[in-house]
C-alpha positions as CSV (number, residue, x, y, z in Angstrom):
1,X,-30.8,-27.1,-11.9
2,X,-32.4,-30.5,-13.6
3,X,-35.6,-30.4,-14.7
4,X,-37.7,-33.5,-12.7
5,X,-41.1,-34.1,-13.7
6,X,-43.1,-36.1,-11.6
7,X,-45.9,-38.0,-13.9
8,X,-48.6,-39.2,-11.6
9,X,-49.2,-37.5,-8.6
10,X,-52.6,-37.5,-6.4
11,X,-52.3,-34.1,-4.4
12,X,-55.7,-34.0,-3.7
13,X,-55.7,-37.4,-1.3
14,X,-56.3,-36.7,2.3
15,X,-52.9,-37.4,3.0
16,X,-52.4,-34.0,2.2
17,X,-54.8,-32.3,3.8
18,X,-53.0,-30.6,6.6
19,X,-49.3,-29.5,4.4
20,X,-50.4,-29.7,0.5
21,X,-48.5,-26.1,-0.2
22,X,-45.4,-27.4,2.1
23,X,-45.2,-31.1,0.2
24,X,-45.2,-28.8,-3.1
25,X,-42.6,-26.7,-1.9
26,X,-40.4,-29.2,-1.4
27,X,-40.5,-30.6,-4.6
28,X,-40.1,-27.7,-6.2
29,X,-36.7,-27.1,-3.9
30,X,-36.0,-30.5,-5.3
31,X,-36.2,-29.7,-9.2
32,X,-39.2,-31.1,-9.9
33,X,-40.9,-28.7,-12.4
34,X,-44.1,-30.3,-13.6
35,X,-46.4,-32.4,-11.9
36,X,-49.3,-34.1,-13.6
37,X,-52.1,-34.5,-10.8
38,X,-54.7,-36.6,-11.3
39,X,-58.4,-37.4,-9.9
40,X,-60.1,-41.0,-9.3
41,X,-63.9,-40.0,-9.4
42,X,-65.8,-36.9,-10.7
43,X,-65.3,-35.2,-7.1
44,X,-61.4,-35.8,-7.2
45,X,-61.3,-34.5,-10.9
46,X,-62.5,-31.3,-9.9
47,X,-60.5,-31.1,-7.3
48,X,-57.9,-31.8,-9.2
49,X,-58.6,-28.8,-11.9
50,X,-58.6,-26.3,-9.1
51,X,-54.8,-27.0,-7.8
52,X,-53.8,-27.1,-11.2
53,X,-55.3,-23.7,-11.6
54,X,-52.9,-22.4,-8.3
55,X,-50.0,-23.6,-9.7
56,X,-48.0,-23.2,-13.0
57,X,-46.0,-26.4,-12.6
58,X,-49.1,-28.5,-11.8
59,X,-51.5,-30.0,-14.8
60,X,-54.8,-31.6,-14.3
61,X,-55.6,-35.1,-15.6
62,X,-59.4,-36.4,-15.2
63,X,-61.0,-39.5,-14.8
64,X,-62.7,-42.7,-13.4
65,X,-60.5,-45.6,-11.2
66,X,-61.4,-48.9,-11.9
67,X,-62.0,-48.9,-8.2
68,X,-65.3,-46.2,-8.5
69,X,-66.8,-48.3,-11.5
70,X,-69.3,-49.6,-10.3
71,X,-70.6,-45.9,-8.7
72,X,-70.6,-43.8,-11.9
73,X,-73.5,-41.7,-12.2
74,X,-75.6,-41.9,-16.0
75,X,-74.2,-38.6,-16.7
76,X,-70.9,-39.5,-15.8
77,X,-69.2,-39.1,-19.1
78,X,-70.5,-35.6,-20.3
79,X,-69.5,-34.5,-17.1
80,X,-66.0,-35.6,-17.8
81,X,-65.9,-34.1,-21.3
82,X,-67.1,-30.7,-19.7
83,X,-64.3,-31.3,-17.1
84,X,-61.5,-31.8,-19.7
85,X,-61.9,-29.0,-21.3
86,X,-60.5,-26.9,-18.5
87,X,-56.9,-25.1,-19.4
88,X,-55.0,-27.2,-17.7
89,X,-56.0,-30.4,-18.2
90,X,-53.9,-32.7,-20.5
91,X,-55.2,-36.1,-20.0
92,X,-57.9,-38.7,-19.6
93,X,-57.5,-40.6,-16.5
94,X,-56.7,-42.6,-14.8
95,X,-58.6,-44.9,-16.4
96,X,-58.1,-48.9,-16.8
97,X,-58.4,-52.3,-14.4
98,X,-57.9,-53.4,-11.5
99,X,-58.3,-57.3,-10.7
100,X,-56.3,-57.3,-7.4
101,X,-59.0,-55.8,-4.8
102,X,-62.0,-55.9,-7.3
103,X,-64.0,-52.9,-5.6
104,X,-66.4,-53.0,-8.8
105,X,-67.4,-55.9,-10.4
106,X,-64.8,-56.9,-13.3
107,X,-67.5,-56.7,-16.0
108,X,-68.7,-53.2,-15.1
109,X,-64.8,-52.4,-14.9
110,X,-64.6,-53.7,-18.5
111,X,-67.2,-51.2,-19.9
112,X,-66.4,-48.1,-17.9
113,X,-63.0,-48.6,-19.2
114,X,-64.3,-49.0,-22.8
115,X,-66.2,-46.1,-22.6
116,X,-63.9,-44.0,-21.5
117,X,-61.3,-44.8,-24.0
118,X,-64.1,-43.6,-26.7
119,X,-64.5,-40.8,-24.9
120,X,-60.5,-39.7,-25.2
121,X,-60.5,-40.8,-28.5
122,X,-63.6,-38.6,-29.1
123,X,-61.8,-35.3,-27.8
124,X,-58.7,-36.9,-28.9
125,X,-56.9,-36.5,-25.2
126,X,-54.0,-38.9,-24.6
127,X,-54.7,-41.6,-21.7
128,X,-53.8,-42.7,-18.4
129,X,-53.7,-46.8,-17.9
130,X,-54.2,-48.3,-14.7
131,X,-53.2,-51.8,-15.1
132,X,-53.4,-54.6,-11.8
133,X,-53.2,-58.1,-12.1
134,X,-55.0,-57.6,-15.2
135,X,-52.6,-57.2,-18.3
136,X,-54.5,-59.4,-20.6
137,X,-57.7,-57.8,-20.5
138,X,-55.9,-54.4,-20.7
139,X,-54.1,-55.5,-24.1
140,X,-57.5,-56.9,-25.5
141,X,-59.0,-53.6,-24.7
142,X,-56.5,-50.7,-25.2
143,X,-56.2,-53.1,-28.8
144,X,-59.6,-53.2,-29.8
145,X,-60.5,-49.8,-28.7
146,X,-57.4,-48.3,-30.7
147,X,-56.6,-47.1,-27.0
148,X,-53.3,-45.3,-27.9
149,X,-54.4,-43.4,-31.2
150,X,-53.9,-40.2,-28.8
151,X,-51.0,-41.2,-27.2
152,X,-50.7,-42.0,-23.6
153,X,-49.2,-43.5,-20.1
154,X,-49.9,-47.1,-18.7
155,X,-48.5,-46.0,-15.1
156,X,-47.2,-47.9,-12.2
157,X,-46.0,-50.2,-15.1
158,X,-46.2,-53.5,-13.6
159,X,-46.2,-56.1,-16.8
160,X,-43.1,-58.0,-17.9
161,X,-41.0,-56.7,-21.0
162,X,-43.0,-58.4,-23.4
163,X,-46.1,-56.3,-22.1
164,X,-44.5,-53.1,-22.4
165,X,-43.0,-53.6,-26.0
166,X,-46.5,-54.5,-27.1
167,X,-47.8,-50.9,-25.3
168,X,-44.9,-49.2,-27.1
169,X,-46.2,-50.1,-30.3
170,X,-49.3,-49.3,-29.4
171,X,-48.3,-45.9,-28.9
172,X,-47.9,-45.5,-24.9
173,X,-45.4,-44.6,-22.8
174,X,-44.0,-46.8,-19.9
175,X,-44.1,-44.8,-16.1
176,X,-41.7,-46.3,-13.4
177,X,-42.6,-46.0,-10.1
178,X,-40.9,-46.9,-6.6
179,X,-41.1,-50.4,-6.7
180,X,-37.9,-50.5,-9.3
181,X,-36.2,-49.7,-6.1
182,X,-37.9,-52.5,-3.8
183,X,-35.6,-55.5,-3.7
184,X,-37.8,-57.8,-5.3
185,X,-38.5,-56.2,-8.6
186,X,-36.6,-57.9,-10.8
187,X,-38.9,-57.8,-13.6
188,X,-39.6,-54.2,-13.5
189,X,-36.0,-53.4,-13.2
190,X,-35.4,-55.9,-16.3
191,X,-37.9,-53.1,-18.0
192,X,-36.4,-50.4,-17.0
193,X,-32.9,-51.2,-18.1
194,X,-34.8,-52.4,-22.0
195,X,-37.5,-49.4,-22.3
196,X,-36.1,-46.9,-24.8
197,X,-35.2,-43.7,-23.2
198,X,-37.8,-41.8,-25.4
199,X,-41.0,-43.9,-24.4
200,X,-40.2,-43.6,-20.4
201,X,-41.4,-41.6,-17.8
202,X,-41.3,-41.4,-13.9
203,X,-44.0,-41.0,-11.3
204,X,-44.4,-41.1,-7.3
205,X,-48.2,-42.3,-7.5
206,X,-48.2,-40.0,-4.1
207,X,-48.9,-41.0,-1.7
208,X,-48.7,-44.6,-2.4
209,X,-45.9,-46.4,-3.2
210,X,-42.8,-44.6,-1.6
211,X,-39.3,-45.5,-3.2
212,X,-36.2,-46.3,-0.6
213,X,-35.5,-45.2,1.8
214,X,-39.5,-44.1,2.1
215,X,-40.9,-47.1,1.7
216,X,-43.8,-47.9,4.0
217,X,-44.3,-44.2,4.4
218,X,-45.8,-41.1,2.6
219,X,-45.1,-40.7,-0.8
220,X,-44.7,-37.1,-2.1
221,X,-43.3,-35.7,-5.8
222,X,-39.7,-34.8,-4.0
223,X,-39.1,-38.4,-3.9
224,X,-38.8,-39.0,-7.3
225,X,-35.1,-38.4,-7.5
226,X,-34.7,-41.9,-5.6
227,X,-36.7,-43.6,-8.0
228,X,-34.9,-42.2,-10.7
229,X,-31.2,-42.6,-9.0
230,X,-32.1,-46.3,-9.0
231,X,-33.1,-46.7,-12.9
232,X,-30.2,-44.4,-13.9
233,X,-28.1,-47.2,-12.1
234,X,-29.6,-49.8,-13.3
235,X,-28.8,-48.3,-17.2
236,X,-25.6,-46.8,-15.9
237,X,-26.6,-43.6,-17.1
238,X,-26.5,-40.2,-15.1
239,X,-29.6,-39.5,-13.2
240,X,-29.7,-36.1,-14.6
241,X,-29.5,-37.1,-17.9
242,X,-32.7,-39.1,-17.1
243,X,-34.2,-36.7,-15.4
244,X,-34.4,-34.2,-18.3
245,X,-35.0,-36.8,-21.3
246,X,-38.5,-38.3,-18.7
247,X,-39.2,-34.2,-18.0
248,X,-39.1,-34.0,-21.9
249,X,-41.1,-36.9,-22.7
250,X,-43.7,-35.9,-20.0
251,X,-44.3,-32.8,-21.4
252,X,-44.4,-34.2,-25.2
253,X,-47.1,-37.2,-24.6
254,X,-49.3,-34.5,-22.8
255,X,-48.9,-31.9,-25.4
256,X,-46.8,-29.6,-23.1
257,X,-44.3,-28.5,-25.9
């Protein structure tokens, strides 16, 4: 069977509370082989460290949403270094923007974000981008901030082609989510069909974000197939094919190999 990889996942939202071990079941019955889970606060990180310790196919990432900002704690940074330095966790984040519901005001966004990109380049962890209505600033930062000297993801890509070659030579990698395979998307899809096979990955974003024939509903990591199906079409390439080269490239920008 295919290896799937499923590159941003967040198993620890309440919208798994009552059938977590089934929803990982069923992606495992589906292929998918590694799952990077992340958190969105210091409480989610943790959480996140735990399942990663039940499962072999599950890795930790560990961080601070735009969204929870403006509710960090003083200590909040050296708590995430002692957090990273768990076994299996393999990233920073996720970590970035977010100018479309601005839960946290944009300049305290701004310097959580910076700080936490010298904190990754500190323990030299690769990064995980959030990036809404807000690609300019995110540019200006991950730039000046040297934000992909460790490698990393900007996930739920949703810049334009220009954007993402810019990230590519910044060092990132481009995730596709389940919008490629929402009618409207034509400039995602026009990324998909450009990015170079070796700088993409794939990701659910569970439980947001559901590909067809889901959408509107619960995302989990089994649905990733759809959202690969769709890109592999839009390249005309098999969907296996790009299933194993975005497994491979998941496991090499978090260190996996």
């Amino acid at each position: 069977m295919v290896s799937i990889a499923d590159s941003h996942a967040h198993l620890i939202d309440k919208a798994f509370k009552s059938d977590e071990e089934e929803v990982i079941k069923r992606a495992q019955d589906k292929g998918v082989r590694l799952i990077i889970n992340l958190g969105y606060d210091l409480r989610t990180s943790l959480a996140a460290v735990k399942l990663a310790e039940d499962y072999n196919s599950i890795y930790a990432s560990v961080g601070i949403h735009p969204h929870e900002a403006g509710k960090v704690p003083d200590n909040y940074q050296e708590r995430l270094k002692k957090l990273a330095q768990k076994e299996k966790v393999v990233a920073l984040g996720e970590i970035g923007l977010d100018y479309y519901r601005d839960l946290s005001p944009r300049e305290k966004q701004k310097e959580v974000f910076r700080e936490l990109l010298r904190v990754a380049r500190e323990i030299r962890y690769p990064v995980i981008i959030h990036d809404r209505e807000a690609h300019d600033d995110i540019l200006k930062i991950l730039e000046e901030e040297k934000g992909g000297e460790n490698g990393g993801v900007l996930h739920c890509f949703s810049g334009d082609w220009n954007m993402a070659q810019k990230c590519i030579d910044m060092g990132f990698y481009i995730s596709i989510a389940g919008p490629v395979t929402f009618k409207k998307s034509d400039k995602l899809q026009e990324v998909a069909k450009k990015l170079p096979l070796n700088r993409m990955l794939v990701e659910t974003d569970c439980p947001y974000l559901a590909p067809v024939p889901f959408r509107g509903k619960r995302n989990e990591p089994s649905y990733v197939k759809f959202t690969l199906e769709r890109i592999a079409s839009l390249r005309g390439d098999r969907w296996e094919d790009l299933a194993q080269a975005t497994y491979d490239n998941t496991r090499r920008v978090f260190n996996l190999d």
